[in-house]
Structures are given as C-alpha cells and as structure tokens.
N, C-alpha and C positions, 0 to 999 in steps of 0.2 A: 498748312491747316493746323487749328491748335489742337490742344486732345479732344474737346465738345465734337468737336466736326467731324472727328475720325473714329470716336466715338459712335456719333450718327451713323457714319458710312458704314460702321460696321454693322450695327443695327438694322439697317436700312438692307444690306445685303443680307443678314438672316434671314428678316422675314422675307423676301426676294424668293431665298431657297428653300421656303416655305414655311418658317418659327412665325406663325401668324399672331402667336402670343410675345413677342419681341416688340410687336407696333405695340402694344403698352408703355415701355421705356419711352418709346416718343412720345407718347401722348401723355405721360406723367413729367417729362422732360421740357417740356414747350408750350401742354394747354395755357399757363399762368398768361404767358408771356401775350400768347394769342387773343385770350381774355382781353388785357388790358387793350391792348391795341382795336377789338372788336369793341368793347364800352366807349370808347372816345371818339370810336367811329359813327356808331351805333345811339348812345347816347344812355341807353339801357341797359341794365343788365339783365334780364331773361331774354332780350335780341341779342345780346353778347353771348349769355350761353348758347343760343341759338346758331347762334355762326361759328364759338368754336369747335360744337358738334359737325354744320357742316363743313367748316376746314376739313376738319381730321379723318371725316370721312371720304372728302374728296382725295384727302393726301394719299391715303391708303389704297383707295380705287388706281390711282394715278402712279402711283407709287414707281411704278414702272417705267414710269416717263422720266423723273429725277435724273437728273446727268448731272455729275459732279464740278460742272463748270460755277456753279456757286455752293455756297453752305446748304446744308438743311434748310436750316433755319431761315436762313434769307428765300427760299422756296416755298417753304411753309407761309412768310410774311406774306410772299404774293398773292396765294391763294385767300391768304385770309384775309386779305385788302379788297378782295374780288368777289369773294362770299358778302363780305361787310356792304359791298358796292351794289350786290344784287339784291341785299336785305334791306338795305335803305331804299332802292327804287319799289322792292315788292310794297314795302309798308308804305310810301307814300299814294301809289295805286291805288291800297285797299282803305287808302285815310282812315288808319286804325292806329294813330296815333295818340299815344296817353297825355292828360292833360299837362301842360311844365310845371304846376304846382305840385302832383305828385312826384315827379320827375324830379323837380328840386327836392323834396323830403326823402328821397331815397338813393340819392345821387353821393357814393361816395369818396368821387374824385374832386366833386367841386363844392363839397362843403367846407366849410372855414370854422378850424379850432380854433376858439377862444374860450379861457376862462373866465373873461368877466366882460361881455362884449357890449359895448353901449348902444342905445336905442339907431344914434349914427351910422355907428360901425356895423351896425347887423343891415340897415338901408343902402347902404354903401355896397355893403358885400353881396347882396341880393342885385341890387341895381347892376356890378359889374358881373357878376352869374348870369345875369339874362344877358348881357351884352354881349358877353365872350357867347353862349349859346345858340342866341340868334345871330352872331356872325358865324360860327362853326356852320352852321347850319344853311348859311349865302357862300359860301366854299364851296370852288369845282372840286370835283373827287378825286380830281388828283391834288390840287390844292391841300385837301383837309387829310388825305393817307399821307401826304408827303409832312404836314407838319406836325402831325400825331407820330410817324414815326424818327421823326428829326428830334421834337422838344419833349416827346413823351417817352419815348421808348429809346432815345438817346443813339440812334442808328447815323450809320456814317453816310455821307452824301453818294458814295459807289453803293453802298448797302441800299441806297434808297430807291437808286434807280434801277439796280437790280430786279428789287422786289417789282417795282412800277412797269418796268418794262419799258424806260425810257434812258438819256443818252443825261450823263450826270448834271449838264448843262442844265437840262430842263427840268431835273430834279430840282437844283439850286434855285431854279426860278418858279417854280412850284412852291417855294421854303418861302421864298419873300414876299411874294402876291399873298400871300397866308400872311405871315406877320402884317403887311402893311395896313389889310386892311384891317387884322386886328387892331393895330394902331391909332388907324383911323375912326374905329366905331369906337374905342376906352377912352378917346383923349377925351372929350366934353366930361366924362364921369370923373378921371384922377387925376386930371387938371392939366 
C-alpha cells in the first residue's frame, strides 16, 4: 500500500472508533477527484456536485462495510460510478435534462482554448463536441465509467474493474467498445 492508502486506512479506522470529524480528511482528500469523474459522467456540473455529495455520503453511511482488500479510493470510485449511474437514470426518467447549448457554454472540460480561433476552427471544435457528447451519451454504463476512468482519470485496468465490479477482461473490453465507437462517430468530422 503506498502512504495515500495507509493514510486512508488510518482515517477510515478513526472515524470507525468514532473521530466522525476525520471523514473530513476524506472528503477534502478525494471530493476533486470524485468530481471529475461525476462531470464526465454526468455531463454537468451541479449533477456532479450532486453525486459527489451523494458518494460521500453514502461512503460514510457504509463506511463500515470497506474491507481493505482494495484502496479507499478505488472504493470510493465505485460508489461513485454508481451514484453517477443512478443519477443518470433518475434524470433521464424525469426528462429534466438542460438544453446542450447551455451545456456546451458551461462545460469546462470540453471547451477548446484558443487564442485566436478561426470561424473553421470554432465549427470544427463544436461539431466534434457534440459528436464526442452524443456518442458519450449511446455508451453502456459501463462502457462510458470504464472509459472516463481509463482516459480521464488515468486509472489502471485492475483499478477499473475493481471499481466496476467486474473481471479485468471485461474491463479491457469495456475501454475498447468505448473507444471504437468513439472512433467510429469522429472519423466523418477529422478525416
């Protein structure tokens, strides 16, 4: 385990013995990370703050259940793959979905710096926004956790299936059914 994780455990076993103020360190330790991983999911970010609130509240409820046969943090991942997974289904139910032009004007994972960006280049970059979005968005869910936490969040293919609750195999094949068809909906747009 490296120090991060023994770190956790030790945390994790504080407030265990009752330092209920210690689940702070975690939640100032990992919201970031759970964040991102929730906006990529999600798409949004007040449904990302939304789900890292309910992570961290379900971590802490659950708290108890944590067995150190993984990281923290790769525990954490799952729950919050799983929050992400319930919040996507509640919002498609309630079709209380924000329009993608606001969406694109507040989105700031997928907007594109540039300093001097030509009339092309801004069509271009919009055109391949919606493509990457509307294909994130035709992604099984495990599809689109396993490639938000592969290419975004930089997690290792055991890490992934940890989190998923699956056999790394299927991890691996969750990573490439995501790429390909990303592949396959960019190529008409980047040639």
């Amino acid at each position: 385990m490296n120090r991060m994780e023994d770190s956790d455990a030790s945390v994790v076993t504080q407030v265990l013995a009752g330092d209920r103020d210690a689940y702070r360190i975690l939640v100032e330790r990992h919201s970031r990370a759970i964040f991102r991983l929730a906006f990529r999911m999600t798409g949004n970010e007040q449904d990302a703050e939304d789900v890292v609130q309910e992570t961290l509240l379900r971590a802490y409820r659950r708290l108890n259940r944590f067995e150190s046969r993984s990281t923290f943090s790769t525990w954490l991942y799952r729950i919050a793959v799983n929050c992400s997974v319930d919040f996507s289904r509640k919002r498609r139910h309630e079709d209380d979905r924000q329009v993608a032009c606001e969406r694109e004007a507040d989105d700031p994972v997928l907007s594109v710096p540039s300093t001097d960006p030509s009339a092309e280049r801004l069509m271009m970059s919009a055109e391949v926004r919606e493509k990457v979005e509307a294909t994130m968005n035709t992604l099984s869910e495990k599809e689109r956790a396993a490639f938000v936490l592969r290419h975004f969040e930089g997690q290792s293919i055991e890490e992934i299936a940890r989190a998923l609750g699956v056999k790394a195999n299927a991890a691996k094949n969750n990573i490439f059914r995501a790429v390909q068809k990303l592949r396959r909906a960019l190529e008409p747009v980047v040639g």
